[in-house]
C-alpha positions as CSV (number, residue, x, y, z in Angstrom):
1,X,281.2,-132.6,170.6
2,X,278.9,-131.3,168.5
3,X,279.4,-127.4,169.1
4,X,283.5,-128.6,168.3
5,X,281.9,-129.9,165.0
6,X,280.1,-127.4,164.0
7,X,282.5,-124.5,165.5
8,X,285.0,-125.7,162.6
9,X,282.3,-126.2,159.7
10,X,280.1,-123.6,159.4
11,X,281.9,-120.3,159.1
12,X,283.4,-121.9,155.7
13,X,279.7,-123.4,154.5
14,X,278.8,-120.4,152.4
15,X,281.0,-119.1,149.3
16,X,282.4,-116.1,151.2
17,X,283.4,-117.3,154.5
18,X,281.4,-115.4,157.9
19,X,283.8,-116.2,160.4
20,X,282.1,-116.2,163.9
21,X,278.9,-114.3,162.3
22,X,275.6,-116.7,162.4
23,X,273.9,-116.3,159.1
24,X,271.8,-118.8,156.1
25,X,274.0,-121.1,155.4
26,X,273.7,-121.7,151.6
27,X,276.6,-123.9,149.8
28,X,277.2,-123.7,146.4
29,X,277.1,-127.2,146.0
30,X,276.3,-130.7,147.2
31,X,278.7,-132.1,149.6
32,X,281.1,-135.1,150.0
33,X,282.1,-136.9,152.6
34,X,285.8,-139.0,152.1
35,X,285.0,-142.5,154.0
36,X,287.4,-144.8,155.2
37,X,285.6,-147.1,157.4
38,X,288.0,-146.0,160.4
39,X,287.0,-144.4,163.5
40,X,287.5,-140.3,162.3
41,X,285.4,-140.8,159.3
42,X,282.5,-142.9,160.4
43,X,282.4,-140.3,163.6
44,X,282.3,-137.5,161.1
45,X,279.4,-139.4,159.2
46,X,277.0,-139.9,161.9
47,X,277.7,-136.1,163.1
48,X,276.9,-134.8,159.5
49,X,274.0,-137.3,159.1
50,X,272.5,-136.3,162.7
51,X,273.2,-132.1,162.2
52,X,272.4,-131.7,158.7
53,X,270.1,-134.9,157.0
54,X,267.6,-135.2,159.6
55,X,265.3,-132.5,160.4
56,X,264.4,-133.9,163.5
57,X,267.7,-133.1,164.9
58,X,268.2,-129.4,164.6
59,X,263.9,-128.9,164.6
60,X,264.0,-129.8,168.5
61,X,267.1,-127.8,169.6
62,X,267.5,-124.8,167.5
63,X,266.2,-121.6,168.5
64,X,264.6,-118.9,166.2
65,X,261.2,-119.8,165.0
66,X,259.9,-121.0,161.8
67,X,262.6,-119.1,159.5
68,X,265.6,-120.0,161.3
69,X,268.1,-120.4,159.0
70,X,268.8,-123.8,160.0
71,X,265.0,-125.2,159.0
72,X,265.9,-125.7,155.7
73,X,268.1,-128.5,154.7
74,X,271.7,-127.4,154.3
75,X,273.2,-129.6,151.2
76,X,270.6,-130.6,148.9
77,X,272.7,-133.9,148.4
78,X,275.0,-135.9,150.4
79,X,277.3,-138.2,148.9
80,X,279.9,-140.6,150.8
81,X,282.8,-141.5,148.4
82,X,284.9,-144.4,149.6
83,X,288.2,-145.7,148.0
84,X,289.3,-149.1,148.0
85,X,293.4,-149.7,147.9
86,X,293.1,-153.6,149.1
87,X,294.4,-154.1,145.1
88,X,297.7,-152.3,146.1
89,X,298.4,-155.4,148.8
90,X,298.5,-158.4,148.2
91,X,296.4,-160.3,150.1
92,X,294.5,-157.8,152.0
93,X,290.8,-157.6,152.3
94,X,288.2,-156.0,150.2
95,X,285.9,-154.2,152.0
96,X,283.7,-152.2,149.7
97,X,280.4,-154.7,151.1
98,X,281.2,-153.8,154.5
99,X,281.3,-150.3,154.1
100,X,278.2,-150.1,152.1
101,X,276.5,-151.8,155.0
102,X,278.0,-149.5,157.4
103,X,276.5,-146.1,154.8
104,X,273.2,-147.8,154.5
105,X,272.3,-147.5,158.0
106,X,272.2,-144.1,157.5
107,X,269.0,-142.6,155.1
108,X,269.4,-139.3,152.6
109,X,273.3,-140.5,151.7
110,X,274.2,-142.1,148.6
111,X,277.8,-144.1,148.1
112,X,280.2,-143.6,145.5
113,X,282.5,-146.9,145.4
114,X,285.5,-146.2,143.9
115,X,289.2,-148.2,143.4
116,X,292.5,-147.0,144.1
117,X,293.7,-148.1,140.6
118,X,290.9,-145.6,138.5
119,X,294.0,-142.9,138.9
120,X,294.9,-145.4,136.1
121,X,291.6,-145.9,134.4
122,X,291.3,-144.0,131.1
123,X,287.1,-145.3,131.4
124,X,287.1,-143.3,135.1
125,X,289.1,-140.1,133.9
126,X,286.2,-140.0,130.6
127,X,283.6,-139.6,133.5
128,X,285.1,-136.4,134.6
129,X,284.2,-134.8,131.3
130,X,287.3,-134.4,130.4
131,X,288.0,-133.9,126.3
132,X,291.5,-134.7,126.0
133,X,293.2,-136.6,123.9
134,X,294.9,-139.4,126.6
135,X,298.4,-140.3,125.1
136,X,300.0,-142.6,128.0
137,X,303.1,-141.0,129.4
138,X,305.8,-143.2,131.1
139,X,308.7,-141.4,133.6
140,X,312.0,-142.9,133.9
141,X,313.0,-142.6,137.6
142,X,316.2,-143.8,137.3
143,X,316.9,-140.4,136.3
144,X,316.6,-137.0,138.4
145,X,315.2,-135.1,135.4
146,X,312.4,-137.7,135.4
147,X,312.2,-138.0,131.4
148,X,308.7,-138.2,130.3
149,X,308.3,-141.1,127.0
150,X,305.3,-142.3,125.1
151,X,304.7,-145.9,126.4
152,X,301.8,-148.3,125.1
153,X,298.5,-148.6,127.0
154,X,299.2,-151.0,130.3
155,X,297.3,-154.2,130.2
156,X,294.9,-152.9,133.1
157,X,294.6,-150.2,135.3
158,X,295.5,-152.2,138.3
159,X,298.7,-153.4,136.4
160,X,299.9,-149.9,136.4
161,X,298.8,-149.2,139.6
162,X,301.8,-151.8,140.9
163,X,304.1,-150.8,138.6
164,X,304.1,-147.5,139.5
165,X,304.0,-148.4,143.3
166,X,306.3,-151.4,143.1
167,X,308.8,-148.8,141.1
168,X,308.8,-146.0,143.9
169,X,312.4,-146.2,145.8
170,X,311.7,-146.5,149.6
171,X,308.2,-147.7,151.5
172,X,308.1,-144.1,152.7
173,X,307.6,-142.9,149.3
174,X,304.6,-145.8,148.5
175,X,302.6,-144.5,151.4
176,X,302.6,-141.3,150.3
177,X,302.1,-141.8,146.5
178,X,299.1,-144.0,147.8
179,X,297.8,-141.1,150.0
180,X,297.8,-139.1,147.1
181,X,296.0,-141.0,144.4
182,X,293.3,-141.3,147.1
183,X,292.9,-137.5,148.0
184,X,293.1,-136.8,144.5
185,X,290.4,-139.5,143.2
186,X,287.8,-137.9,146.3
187,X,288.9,-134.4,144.8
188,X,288.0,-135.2,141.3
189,X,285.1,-137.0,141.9
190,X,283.3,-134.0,144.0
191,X,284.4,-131.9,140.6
192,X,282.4,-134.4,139.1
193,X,279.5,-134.4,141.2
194,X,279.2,-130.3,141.8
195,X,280.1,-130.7,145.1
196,X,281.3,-127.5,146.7
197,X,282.6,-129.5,149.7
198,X,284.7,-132.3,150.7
199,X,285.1,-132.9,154.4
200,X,287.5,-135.5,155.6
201,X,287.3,-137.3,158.9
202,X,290.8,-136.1,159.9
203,X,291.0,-135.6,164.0
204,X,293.3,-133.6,165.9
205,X,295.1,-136.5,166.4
206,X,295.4,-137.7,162.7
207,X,296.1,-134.5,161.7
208,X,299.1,-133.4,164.0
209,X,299.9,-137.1,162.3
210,X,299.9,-135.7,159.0
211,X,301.6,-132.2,159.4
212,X,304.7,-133.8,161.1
213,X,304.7,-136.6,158.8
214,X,304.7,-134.5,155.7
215,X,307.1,-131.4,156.9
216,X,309.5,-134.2,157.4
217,X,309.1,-135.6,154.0
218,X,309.8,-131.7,152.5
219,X,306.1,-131.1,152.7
220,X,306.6,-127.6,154.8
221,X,305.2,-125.7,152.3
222,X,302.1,-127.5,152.0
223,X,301.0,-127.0,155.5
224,X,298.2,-124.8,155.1
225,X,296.5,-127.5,152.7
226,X,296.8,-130.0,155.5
227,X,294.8,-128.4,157.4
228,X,292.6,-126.6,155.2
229,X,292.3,-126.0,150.8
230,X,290.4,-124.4,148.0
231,X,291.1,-126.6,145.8
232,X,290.7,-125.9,141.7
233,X,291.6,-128.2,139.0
234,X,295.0,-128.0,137.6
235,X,292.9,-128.4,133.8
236,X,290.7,-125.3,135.0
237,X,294.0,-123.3,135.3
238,X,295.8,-124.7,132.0
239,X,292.3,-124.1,130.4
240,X,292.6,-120.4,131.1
241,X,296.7,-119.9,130.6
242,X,296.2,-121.3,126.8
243,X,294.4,-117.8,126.3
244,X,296.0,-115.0,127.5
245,X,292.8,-112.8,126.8
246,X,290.7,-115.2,128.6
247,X,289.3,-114.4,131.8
248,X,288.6,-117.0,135.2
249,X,285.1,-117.8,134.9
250,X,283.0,-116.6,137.8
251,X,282.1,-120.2,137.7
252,X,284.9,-121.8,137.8
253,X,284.7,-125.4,139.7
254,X,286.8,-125.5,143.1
255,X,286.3,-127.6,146.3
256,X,286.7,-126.2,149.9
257,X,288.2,-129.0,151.6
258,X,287.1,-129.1,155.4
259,X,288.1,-131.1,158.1
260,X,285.5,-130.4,160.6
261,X,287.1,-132.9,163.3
262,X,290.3,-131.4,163.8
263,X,290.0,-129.7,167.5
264,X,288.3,-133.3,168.3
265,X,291.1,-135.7,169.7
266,X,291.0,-139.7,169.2
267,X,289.8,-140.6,172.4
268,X,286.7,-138.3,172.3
269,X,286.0,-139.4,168.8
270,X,285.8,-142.9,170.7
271,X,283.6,-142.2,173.6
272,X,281.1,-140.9,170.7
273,X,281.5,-143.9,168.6
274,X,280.5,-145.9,171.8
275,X,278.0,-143.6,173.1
276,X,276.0,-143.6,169.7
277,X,276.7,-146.7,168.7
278,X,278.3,-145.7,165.9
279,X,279.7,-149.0,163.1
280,X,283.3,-148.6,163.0
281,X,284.5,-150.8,160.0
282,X,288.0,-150.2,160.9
283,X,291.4,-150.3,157.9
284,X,294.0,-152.7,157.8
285,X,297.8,-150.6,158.3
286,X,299.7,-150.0,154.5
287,X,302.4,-152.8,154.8
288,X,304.0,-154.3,151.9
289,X,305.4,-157.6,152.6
290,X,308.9,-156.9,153.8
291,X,308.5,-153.7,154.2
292,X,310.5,-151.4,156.9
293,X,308.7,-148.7,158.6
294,X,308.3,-145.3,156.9
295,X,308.2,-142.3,158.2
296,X,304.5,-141.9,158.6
297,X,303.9,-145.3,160.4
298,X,307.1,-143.3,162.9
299,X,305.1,-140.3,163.1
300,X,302.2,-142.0,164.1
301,X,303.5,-144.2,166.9
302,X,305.3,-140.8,168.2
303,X,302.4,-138.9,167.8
304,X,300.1,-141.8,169.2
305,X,302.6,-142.7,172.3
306,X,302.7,-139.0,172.8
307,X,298.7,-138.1,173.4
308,X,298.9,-141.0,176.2
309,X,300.9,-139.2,177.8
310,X,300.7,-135.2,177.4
311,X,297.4,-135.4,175.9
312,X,298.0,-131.2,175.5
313,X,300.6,-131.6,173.5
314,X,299.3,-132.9,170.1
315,X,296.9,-129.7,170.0
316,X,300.1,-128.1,170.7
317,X,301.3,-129.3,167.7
318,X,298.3,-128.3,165.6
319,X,298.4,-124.8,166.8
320,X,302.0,-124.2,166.2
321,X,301.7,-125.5,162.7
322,X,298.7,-123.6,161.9
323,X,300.7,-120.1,162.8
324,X,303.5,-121.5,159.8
325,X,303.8,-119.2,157.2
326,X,305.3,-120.8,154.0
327,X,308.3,-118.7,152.5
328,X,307.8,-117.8,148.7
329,X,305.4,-117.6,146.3
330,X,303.5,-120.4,144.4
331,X,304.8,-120.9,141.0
332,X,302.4,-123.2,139.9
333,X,300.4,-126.6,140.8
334,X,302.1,-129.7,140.9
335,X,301.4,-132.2,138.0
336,X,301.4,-135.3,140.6
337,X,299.8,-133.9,144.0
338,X,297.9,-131.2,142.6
339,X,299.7,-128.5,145.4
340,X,301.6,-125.4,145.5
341,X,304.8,-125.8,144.0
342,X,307.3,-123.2,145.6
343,X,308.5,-120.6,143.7
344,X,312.7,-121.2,142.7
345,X,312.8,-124.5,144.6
346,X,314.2,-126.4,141.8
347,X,316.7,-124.0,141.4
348,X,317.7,-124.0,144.8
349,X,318.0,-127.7,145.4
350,X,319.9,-127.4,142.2
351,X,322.4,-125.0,143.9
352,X,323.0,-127.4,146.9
353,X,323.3,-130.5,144.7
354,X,327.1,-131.9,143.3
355,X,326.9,-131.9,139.5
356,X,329.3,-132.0,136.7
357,X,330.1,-128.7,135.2
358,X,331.2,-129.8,131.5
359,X,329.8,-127.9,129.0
360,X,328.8,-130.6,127.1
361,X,326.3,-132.2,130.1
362,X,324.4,-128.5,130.0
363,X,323.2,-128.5,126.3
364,X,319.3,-128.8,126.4
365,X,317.7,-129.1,123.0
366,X,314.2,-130.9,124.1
367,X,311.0,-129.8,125.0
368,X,310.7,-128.3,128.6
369,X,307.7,-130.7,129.2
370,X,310.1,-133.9,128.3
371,X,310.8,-133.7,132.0
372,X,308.6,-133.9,134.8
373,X,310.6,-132.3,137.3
374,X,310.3,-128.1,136.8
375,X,306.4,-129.7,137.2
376,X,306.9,-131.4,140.9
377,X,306.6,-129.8,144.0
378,X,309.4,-130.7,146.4
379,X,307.9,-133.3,148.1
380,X,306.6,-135.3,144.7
381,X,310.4,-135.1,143.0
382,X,311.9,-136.4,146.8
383,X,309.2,-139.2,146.6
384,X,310.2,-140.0,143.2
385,X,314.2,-139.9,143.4
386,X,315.0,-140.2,147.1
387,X,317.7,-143.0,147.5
388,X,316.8,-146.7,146.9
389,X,318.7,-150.1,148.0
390,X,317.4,-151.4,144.6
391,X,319.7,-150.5,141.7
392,X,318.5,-149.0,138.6
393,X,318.3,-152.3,136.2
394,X,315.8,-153.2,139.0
395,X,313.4,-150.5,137.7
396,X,312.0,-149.9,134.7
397,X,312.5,-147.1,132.3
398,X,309.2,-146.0,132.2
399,X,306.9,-146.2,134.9
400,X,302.7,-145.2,134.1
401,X,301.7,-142.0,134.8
402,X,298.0,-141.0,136.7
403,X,295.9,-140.0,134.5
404,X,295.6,-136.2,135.5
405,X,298.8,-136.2,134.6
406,X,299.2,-137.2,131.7
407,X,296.0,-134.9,131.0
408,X,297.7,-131.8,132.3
409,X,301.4,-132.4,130.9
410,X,299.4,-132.1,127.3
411,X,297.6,-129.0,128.5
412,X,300.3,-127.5,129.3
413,X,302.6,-128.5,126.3
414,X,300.2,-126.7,124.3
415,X,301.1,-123.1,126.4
416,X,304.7,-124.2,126.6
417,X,306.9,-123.2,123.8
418,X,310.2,-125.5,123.3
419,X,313.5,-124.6,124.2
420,X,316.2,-123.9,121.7
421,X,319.7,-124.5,121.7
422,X,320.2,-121.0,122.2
423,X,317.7,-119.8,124.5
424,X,319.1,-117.9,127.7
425,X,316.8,-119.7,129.9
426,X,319.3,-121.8,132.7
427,X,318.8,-124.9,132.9
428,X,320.0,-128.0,135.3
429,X,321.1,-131.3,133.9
430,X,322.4,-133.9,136.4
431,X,324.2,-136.5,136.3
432,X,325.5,-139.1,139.1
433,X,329.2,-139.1,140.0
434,X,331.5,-141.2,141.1
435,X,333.3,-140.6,144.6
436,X,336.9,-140.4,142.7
437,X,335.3,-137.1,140.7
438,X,333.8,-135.6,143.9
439,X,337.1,-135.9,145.4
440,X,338.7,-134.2,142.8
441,X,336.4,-131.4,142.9
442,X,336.7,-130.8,146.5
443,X,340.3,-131.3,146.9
444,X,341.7,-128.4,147.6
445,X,339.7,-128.3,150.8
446,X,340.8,-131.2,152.3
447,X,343.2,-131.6,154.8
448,X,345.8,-133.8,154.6
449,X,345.9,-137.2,156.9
């Protein structure tokens, strides 16, 4: 368990990876650990606690003598960030004192509480030492081109936490906007805290979970970060691009996002828990009242059913994803999920899509940045304006934004000039249409009855 664990952590410990070569191990940074209270992550905090926070540990089992590389503590601090999201259901449990009984059993780690709804928090965002001048953004969803509009400051970050969930069109697309404000809080926050290292308690399991769950949302160019990122912040990039002379810092802040447990399956992550007596706080499922079962809760009973089974298969899974090679380059970093978006893929789901050809539905006189969507990735614009059984009066115009957002949509204004009437750049403006003008359109291939 153990030589699993550290098999898939330390050739990616120092700055320039070593690969299979044993040397110092000497981080950038501090680390931290994303915490859930469920069985991957509290497994992955005893393992990290028991290798690399007490000396006794690796003093009676490592070979080498006095000035073995692995003598010396590793991370000088070790921090344990945990998100709360029982404000996103109603009626579900808070269990921030749990988990900080469940951390303080273990010495040399401190806990960084956080809340789901500080994605929303202009109070959390000034912590990140971030000078920028935080006009609120709402996005209309009913739209395609996801309109951007100045909207007054909502009553309270957890108010515009459910609006902006409650607004989403399918359950699907709230578990995954819910994922992502959490993976983006822990990335910000080890920005925050200099930490050159985020590991996640994902297990082979969880993660075959997550690959197929996200390449069937349109996530299939994302599926190297699944399994592994170096991760820089969007404002670190928009920073630089505002200066064309300017060059990347040699220090410029990035995380190296590890999950150490992936060749570690479910079951063996339970036999430890059990053999070392490890707290497991456990997490209630994501289910809004009502709710119908989204693709990820699928994936998960597949995936889960499955390993029963043919145990070999869900590494099968991992290893065929792993050999994936995404197709096109990376235009940019998505405003929303802070991933690659594909170069041209707004373009080409613009090719496939029925529009209106009038001339008079193609003039574009506003700023590029007044929509959102050249600045999604595939996934984030599905998740936004996928098909809902609510109609649009049930929505409202303009839904709050996160606040990295809204603080990289003003960044990059800045390095974006408008586009005028007459500019040659092509661009897409949809509309719906009724089933009487698709007809019309297609007509002359239809056969007759």
């Amino acid at each position: 368990m153990t030589f699993k664990f550290r098999r898939s952590l330390e050739p990616f410990v120092n700055a320039k990876p070593d690969g299979p070569r044993r040397t110092a191990l000497k981080p950038t940074g501090d680390l931290l650990i994303g915490y859930s209270g469920g069985l991957g992550s509290s497994v992955l905090l005893d393992l990290v606690h028991r290798c690399y926070v007490l000396p006794e540990y690796d003093r009676s089992t490592a070979e080498g003598g006095r000035d073995h590389p692995r003598k010396d503590r590793v991370w000088r601090k070790v921090n344990v960030c945990y998100v709360e999201v029982c404000d996103a259901f109603p009626g579900m449990k808070d269990n921030t004192e749990s988990i900080r009984c469940a951390v303080e059993q273990y010495d040399g780690v401190e806990l960084i509480s956080l809340r789901v709804q500080d994605a929303f928090d202009p109070n959390w965002w000034n912590t990140t030492d971030r000078s920028i001048d935080l006009t609120h953004f709402g996005v209309n969803l009913t739209s395609e081109e996801l309109l951007l509009s100045s909207i007054p400051a909502p009553a309270s970050p957890t108010d515009a936490l459910r609006i902006y969930l409650s607004s989403l069109p399918t359950d699907t697309a709230r578990s995954t906007a819910l994922q992502t404000l959490t993976r983006l809080l822990l990335y910000h926050t080890a920005v925050r805290r200099e930490c050159s290292h985020l590991l996640l308690g994902t297990s082979l399991t969880s993660l075959a979970v997550s690959l197929i769950s996200s390449i069937a949302q349109g996530g299939g160019f994302h599926v190297k970060e699944e399994i592994q990122e170096e991760w820089t912040p969007n404002l670190d990039i928009a920073n630089t691009t505002q200066n064309e002379d300017a060059k990347p810092s040699r220090n410029q802040r990035s995380v190296r996002v590890i999950r150490p447990l992936r060749d570690i399956g479910m079951k063996e992550c339970a036999v430890w828990a059990w053999w070392k007596g490890v707290k497991v706080v456990g997490r209630e499922s994501w289910e809004w009242p009502g709710s119908k079962l989204g693709i990820g809760r699928m994936t998960k009973d597949f995936i889960v059913g499955l390993e029963k089974d043919y145990p070999s298969t869900v590494s099968t899974i991992v290893r065929t994803c792993g050999k994936l090679a995404p197709k096109g380059d990376v235009a940019a970093q998505c405003l929303l999920c802070a991933r690659p978006i594909q170069q041209g893929v707004q373009a080409w789901k613009a090719r496939i899509s029925i529009r209106s050809l009038n001339a008079s539905d193609t003039k574009v006189t506003a700023p590029l940045l007044e929509s959102l969507r050249p600045h999604l990735c595939y996934t984030c614009h599905t998740t936004l304006t996928s098909r809902s059984p609510r109609t649009s009066q049930d929505s409202p115009t303009a839904v709050p934004l996160p606040m990295w957002t809204i603080a990289q949509s003003r960044l990059w204004n800045q390095s974006t000039k408008a586009v005028d009437a007459d500019d040659e750049t092509e661009l897409f403006v949809e509309r719906r249409v009724n089933q009487d003008e698709m007809r019309e359109v297609v007509k002359e291939f239809l056969l007759d009855d």
